[in-house]
C-alpha positions as CSV (number, residue, x, y, z in Angstrom):
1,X,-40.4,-13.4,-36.9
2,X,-40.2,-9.9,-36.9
3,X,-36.9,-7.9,-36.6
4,X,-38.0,-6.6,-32.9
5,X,-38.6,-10.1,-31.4
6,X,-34.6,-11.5,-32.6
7,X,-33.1,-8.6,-31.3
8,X,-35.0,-9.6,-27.8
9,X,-34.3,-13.2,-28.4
10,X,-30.6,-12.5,-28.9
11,X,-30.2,-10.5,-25.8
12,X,-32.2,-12.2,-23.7
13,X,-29.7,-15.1,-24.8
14,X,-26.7,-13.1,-24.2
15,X,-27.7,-12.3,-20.7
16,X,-28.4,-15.8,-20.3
17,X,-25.0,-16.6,-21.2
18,X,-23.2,-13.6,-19.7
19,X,-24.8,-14.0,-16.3
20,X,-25.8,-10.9,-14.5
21,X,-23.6,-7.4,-14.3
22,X,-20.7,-7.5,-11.5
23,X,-22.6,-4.1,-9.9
24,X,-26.1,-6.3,-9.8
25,X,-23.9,-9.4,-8.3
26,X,-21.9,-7.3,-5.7
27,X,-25.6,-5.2,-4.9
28,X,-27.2,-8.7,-4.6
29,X,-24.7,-10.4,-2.2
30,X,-24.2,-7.3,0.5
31,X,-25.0,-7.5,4.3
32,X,-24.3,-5.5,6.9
33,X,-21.2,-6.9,7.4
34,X,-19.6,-7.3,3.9
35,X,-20.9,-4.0,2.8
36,X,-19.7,-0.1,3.7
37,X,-18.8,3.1,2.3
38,X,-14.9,3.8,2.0
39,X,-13.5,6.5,4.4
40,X,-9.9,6.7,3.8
41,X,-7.7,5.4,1.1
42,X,-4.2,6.4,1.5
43,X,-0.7,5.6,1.1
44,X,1.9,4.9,4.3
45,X,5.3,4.4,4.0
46,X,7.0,2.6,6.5
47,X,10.7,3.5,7.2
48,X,13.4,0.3,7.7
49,X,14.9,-0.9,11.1
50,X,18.7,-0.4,10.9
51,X,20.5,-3.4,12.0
52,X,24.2,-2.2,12.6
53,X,25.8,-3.1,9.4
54,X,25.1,0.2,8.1
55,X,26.1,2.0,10.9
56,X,29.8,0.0,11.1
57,X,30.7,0.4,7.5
58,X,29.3,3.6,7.5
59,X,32.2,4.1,11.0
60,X,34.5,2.5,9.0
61,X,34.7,4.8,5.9
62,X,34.3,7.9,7.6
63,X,37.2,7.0,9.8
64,X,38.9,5.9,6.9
65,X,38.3,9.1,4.5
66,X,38.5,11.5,8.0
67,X,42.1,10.0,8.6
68,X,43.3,11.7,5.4
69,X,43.0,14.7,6.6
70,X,45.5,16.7,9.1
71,X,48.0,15.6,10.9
72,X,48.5,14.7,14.6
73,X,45.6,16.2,16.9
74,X,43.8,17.6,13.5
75,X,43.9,14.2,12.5
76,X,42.6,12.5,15.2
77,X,39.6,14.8,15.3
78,X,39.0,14.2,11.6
79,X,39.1,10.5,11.8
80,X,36.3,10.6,14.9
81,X,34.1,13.0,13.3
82,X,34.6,10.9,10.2
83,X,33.6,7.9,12.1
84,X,30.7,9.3,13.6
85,X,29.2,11.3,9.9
86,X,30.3,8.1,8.3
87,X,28.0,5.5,11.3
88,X,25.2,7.8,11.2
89,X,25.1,8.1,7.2
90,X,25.1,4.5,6.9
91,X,22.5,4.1,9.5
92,X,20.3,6.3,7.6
93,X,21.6,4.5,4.0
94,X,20.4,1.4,5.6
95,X,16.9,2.1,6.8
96,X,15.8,3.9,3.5
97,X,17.2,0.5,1.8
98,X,14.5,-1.2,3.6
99,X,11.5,1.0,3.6
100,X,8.4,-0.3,2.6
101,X,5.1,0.8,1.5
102,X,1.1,-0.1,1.2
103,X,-2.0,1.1,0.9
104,X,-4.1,1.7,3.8
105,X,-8.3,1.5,3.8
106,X,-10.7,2.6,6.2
107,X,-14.5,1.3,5.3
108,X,-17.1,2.1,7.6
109,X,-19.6,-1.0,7.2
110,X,-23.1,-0.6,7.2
111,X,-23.1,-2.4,10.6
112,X,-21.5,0.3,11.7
113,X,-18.2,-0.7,12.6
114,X,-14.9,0.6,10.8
115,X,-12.7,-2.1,9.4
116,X,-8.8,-1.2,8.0
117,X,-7.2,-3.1,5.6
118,X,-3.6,-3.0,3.6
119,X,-3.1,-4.1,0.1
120,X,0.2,-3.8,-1.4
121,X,-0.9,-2.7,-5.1
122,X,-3.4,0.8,-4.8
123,X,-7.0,-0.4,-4.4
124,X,-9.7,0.3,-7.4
125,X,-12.0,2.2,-4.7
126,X,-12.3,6.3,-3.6
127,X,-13.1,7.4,-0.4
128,X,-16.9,7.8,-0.5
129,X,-17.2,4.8,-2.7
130,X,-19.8,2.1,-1.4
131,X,-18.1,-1.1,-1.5
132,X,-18.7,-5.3,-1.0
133,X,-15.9,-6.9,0.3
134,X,-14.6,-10.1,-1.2
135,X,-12.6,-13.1,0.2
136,X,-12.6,-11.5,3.1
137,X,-12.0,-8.2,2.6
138,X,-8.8,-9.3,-0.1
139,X,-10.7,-8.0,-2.8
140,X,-13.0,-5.0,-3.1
141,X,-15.9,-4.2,-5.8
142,X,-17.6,-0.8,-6.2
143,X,-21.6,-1.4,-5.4
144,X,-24.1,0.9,-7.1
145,X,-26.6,2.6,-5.1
């Protein structure tokens, strides 16, 4: 055998083997429905729901730190206003505790329809990108052409 006709053999084996490329798989499988172009890819950040525990211990230092300061009316008015800085910090402590964040993405399909979806970990795709969706739109590969 000549030197041209192995190195045909061989990778006509190895595609054998290998299977076909992900981009000709995801080209060969689209529809109107599991196919589109990516329109928005971004990142939203949600901020938490206070649920009163921050804003009482919050009350309760402020008071606590505002009462050491003055004395009689002075301190009165230093322990309120340290109560109220103090509740509204702690609010605000809270929430930010429990923030979240994901990853928003707008495709248009080729149907024509715009579908969003949210994936906690930043998606492999661009806006402009055409796309195949996979499990349902869980997964996402890049389509050539």
């Amino acid at each position: 055998m000549t030197r041209t006709v192995r190195h045909t053999m061989a990778a006509a084996a190895a595609m054998m083997l290998l299977g076909p490329s992900h981009a000709a798989l995801a080209q060969s499988n689209c529809t109107s429905a599991t196919c589109g172009v990516v329109d928005r890819v971004e990142l939203v950040e949600k901020k938490g729901q206070g649920s009163g525990r921050g804003l009482i211990a919050g009350g309760g230092v402020g008071g606590v730190l505002g009462h050491q300061i003055g004395s009689g009316r002075g301190n009165t008015a230093a322990t309120i206003l340290g109560a109220g800085a103090g509740a509204y910090a702690g609010n605000e402590v809270e929430k930010n505790a429990k923030k979240s964040s994901y990853w928003s993405v707008a495709i248009r399909m080729d149907s024509g329809y715009t579908r969003n979806f949210t994936y906690t970990n930043q998606p492999p795709v661009h806006e402009g990108e055409r796309v195949r969706l996979i499990d349902g739109g869980r997964r996402l590969a890049r389509v050539s052409g």
